[in-house]
C-alpha positions as CSV (number, residue, x, y, z in Angstrom):
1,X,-44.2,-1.5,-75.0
2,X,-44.2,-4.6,-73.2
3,X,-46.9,-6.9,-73.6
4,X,-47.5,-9.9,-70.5
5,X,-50.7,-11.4,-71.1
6,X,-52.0,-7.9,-73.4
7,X,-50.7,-6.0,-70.6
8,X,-47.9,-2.8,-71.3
9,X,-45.8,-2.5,-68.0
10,X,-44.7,0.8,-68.7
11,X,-43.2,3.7,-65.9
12,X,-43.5,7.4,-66.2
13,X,-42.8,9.7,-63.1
14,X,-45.5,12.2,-64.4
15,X,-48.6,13.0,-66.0
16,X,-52.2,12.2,-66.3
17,X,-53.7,8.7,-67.3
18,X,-57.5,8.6,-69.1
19,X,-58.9,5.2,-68.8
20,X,-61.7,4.7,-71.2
21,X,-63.7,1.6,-71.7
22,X,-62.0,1.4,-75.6
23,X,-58.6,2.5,-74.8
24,X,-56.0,4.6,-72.8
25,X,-54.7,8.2,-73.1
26,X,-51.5,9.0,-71.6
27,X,-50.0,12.6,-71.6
28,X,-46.7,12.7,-70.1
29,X,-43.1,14.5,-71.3
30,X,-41.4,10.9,-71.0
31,X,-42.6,7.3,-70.4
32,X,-40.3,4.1,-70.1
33,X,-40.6,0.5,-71.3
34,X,-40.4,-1.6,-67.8
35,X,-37.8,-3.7,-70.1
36,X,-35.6,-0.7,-70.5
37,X,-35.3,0.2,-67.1
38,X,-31.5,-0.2,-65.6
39,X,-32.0,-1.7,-62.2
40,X,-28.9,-1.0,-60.8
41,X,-28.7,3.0,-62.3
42,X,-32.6,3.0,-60.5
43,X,-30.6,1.2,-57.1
44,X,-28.1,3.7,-57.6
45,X,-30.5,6.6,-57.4
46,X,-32.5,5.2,-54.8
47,X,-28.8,5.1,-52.6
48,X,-28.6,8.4,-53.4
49,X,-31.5,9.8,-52.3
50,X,-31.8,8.0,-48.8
51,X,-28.4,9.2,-48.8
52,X,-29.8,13.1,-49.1
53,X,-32.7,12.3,-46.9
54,X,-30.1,10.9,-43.7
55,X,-28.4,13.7,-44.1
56,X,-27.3,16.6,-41.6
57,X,-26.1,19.1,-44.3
58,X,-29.0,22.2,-43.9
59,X,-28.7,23.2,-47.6
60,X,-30.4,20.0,-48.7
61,X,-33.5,19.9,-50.4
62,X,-35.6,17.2,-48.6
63,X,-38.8,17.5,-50.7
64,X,-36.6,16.8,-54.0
65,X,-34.8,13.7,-52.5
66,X,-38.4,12.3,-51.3
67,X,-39.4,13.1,-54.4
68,X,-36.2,11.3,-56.4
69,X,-36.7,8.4,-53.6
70,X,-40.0,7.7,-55.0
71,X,-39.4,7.8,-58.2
72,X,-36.2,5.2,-57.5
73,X,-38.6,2.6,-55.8
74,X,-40.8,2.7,-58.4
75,X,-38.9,2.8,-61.5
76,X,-37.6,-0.4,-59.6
77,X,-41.4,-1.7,-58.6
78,X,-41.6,-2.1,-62.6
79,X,-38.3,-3.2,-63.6
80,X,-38.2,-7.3,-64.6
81,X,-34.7,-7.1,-64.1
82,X,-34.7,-6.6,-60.2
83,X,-31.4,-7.5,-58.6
């Protein structure tokens, strides 16, 4: 983990955080370093969803490209390495 000022800066798209007084529980199938995250692959992503989400084409699934939008922006929110 990353540590600024005893602080981890971590990202993880899903599951359930239990603060405690004494420490921090986090049960998730992945989590990501912030310094690990690849800015341009999250940019990339983010292009590709607003991409889905402008678009005429019936068959696609608007829920998963707000979904994968969100995820983009955040993943980017945490990232040091913003371009």
């Amino acid at each position: 983990m990353s540590l600024i000022n005893n602080i981890s800066i971590i990202f993880l798209s899903k599951g359930i955080v239990h603060v405690r007084p004494d420490k921090v529980v986090i049960l998730t199938p992945f989590i990501e370093n912030s310094h690990d995250i690849d800015a341009k692959r999250a940019k990339d992503a983010e292009k590709r969803a607003l991409n889905r989400l402008f678009s005429e084409d019936p068959s696609i699934d608007r829920l998963r490209a707000r979904i994968a939008l969100a995820r983009a922006k955040a993943r980017l929110e945490v990232s040091p390495h913003k371009e």
